[in-house]
N, C-alpha and C positions, 0 to 999 in steps of 0.2 A: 197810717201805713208807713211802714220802714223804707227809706229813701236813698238812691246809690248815690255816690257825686261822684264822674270823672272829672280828673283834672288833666290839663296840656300846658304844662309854665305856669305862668300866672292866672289863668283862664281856667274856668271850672264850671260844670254843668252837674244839678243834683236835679234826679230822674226819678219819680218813684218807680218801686218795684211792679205796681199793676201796669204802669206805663211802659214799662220792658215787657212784660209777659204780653202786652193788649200788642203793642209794635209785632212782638216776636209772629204773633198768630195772625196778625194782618197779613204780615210779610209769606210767613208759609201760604196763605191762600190767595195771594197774590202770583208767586211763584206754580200753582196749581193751575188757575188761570191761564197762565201764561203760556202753561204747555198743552193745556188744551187749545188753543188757540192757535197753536201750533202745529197741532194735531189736524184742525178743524180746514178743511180745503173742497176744493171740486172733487179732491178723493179725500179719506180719513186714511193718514198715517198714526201708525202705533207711537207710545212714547220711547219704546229701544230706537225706533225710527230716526225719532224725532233725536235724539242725542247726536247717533250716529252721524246726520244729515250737519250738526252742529258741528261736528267734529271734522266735516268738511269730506266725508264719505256715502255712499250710496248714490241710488238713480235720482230720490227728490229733494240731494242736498242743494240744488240751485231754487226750487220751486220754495223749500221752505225757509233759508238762508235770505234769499232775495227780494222774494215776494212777501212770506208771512212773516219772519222775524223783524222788518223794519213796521208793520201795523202794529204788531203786539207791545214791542217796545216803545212804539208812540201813546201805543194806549197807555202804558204804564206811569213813562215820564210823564205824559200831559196830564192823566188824572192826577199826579200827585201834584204838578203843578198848579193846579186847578184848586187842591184842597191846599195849599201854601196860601194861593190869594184868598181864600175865604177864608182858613183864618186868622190870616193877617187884618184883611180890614172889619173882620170879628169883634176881635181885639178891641182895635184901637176903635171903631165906635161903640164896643161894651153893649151890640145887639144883637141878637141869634138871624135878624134879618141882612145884617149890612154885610153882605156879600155882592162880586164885583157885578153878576149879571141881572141881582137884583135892584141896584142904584145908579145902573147906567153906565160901567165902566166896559160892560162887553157891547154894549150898543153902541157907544162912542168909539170902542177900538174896531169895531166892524165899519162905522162910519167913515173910518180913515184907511180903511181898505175896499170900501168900495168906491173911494173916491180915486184910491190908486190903480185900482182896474179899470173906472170909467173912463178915467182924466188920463193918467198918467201912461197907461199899458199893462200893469201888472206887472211886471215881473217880480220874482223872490223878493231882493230888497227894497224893491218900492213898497210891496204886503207888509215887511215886516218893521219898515219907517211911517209907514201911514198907519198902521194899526195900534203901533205905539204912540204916536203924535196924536191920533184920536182919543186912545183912552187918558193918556194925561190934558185933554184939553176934559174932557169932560169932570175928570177929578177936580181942576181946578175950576170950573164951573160952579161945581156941588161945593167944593170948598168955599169958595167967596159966597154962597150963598148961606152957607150954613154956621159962617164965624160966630155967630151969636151962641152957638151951643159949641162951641169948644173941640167939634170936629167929632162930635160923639152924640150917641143919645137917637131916640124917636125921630127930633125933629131931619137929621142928616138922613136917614134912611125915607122920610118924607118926599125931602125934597130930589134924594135920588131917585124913588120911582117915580115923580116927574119928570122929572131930567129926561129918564129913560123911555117912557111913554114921547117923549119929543122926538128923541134922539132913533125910536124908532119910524114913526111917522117922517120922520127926513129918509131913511133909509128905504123906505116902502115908495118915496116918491123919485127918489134917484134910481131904484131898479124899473120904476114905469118908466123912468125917460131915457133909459139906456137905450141901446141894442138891443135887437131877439136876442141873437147869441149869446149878447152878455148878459141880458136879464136871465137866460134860461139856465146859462151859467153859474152865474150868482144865487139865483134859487134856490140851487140843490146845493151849494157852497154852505148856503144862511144855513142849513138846518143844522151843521155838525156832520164833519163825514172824515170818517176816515182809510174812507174807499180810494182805493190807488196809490198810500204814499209810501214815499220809496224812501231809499238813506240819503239823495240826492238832496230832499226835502228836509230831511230830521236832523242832520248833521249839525248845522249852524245854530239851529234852534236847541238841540240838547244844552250844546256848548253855556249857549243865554241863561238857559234856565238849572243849569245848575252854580253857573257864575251867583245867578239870582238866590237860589237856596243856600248858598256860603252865607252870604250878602245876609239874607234873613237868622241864619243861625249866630251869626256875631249881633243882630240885634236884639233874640228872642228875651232876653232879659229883661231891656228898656222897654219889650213891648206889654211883658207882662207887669212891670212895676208901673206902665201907663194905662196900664187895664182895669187896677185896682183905684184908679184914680189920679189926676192932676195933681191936688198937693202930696199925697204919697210921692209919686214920681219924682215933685222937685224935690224932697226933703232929701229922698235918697240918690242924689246929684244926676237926676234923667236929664238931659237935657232935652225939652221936649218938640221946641219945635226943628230942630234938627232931624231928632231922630224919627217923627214923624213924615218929614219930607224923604228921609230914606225907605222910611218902611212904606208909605206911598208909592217911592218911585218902583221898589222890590214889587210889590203888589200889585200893581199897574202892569209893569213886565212881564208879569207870570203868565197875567191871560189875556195882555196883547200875544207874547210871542205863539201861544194855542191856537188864539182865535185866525193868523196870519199864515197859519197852515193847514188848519182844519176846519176852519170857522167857527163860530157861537155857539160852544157846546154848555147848553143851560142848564142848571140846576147843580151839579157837579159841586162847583165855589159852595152853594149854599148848603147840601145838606153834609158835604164829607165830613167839617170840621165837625158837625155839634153831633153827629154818630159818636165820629172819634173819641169828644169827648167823654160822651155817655159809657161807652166802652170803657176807656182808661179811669173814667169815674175822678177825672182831673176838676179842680174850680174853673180854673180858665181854659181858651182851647191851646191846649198844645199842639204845637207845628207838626210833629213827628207823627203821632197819631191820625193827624188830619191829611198829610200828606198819601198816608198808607191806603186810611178807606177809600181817599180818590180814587188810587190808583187801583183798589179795588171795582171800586162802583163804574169807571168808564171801562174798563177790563171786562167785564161780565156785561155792562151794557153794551160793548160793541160786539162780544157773541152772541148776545140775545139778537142785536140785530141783522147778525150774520144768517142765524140759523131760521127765524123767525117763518122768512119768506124764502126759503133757498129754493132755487141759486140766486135769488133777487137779494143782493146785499142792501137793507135801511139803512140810511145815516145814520149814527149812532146817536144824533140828538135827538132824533123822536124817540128812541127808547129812555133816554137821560130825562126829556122833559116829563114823560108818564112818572118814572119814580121821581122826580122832583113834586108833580102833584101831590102825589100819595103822601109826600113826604110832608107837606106843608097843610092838607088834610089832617093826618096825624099832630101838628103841630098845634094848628088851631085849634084841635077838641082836648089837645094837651092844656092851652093856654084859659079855653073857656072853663074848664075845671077844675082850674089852682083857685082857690081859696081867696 
């Protein structure tokens, strides 16, 4: 298939054409989403409504400005951040398994946020220094353990769902020893919610994760010439453990900064990218793509679990983990019947 390349200076990026069309029609239904969403409240506003209110007019320009557009745009950004870390660490261990809440890196960044609500007090940046300092302690756990395979492969996704299996049996044992309040707190936090967040919330965390998304699009290159393989990568001057320590630390950020204001929203990391891929009919996962279906998939999973039980708003991760099941169902009886 015929391939575009933008260039900027020296720097150049060659896209195929399905991967612009697949982008172009995520994005449109992304944006659909979004206005329903916007739509969607204790009352149902129209879409003229809904602009107008935008444009900083009408009676429910504070209701839908204030209250729904800071949910909707969380769901947006996070999903897509969500599908940046899966797959990035897609990639670089060359498994449709090795995503972040699959091998421990959302259990370990949850671990360092509920260590800074137990311990510490919680506040914003305690959340979002303990959720990062979790998940990179736990990467570099799974890394030292996994040097024998090159940081890729079976074995690393192995030894993350142990990791992860630990790393939640820690977390199960520090919300019995908390406080009510904070156990009852923490609770409804673990499952994924994106019930109540305001711009007070999202502000600092956009800032991170699109710092993050620059960060990963000046590496998408080395990540895909490291996808193809180790000595491809050196032959064509990767430097590899460099650039792997960056795409780590970019990866790690994505769904600590998620998990530090909305909590462990599961599955997400794992199925956006290999959708993505499947869509765009790409070899490797392309970021772009992957970014978009997140943003689809927690978009439409947090209306589903809007509408679900209303007025009873669901965390959005118990609607995320059912389509994660399904997804890895599908996957499995994909996998039993490849040849």
């Amino acid at each position: 298939m015929s391939a575009v390349v933008l260039r900027a200076g020296s720097y150049s990026v060659r896209i195929e054409r399905r991967t612009i069309l697949t982008s172009a029609a995520l994005l449109a239904v992304a944006l659909v989403l979004a206005v329903l969403g916007l739509c969607h409240g204790a009352s149902w506003a129209t879409p003229a409504e809904v602009f107008s209110a935008l444009a900083g007019h009408g009676d429910s320009a504070l209701v839908i400005r204030e209250w729904r557009l800071p949910r909707v745009t969380a769901a947006l950004v996070f999903g897509a951040a969500l599908g940046l870390a899966g797959a990035t660490f897609q990639n670089l261990t060359r498994n449709s398994l090795g995503s972040p809440d699959v091998i421990g890196l959302d259990a370990g960044a949850y671990t360092g946020a509920l260590f800074a609500i137990t311990v510490l007090g919680g506040t914003a940046a305690q959340l979002a220094v303990g959720s990062v300092a979790g998940g990179l302690l736990a990467a570099a756990v799974i890394y030292l353990l996994s040097l024998n395979s090159g940081l890729s492969g079976l074995r690393l996704v192995v030894i993350g769902i142990a990791v992860n299996a630990i790393l939640t049996a820690v977390n199960s044992w520090i919300v019995l020893r908390a406080e009510l309040e904070v156990a009852i707190a923490v609770t409804g936090w673990s499952a994924g919610s994106l019930n109540g967040v305001d711009w007070d919330e999202v502000r600092l965390p956009f800032l991170i994760i699109g710092a993050l998304t620059l960060l990963l699009v000046t590496l998408s290159h080395a990540m895909h010439q490291a996808a193809l393989g180790d000595e491809i990568a050196v032959t064509s001057g990767v430097g590899l453990n460099r650039h792997r320590l960056l795409i780590v630390l970019a990866g790690v950020g994505c769904t600590a900064t998620v998990t530090a204001v909305a909590g462990p929203i599961a599955f997400v990391a794992l199925a956006a990218p290999q959708i993505g891929r499947r869509l765009a009919g790409s070899a490797g996962v392309a970021l772009l793509p992957a970014a978009l279906t997140g943003a689809v998939l927690l978009s439409a999973a947090d209306l589903v679990a809007q509408m679900l039980l209303a007025p009873i708003a669901l965390p959005v991760g118990v609607v995320t983990t059912v389509i994660g099941g399904c997804y890895l169902i599908w996957l499995l009886f994909k996998e039993v019947k490849r040849p």
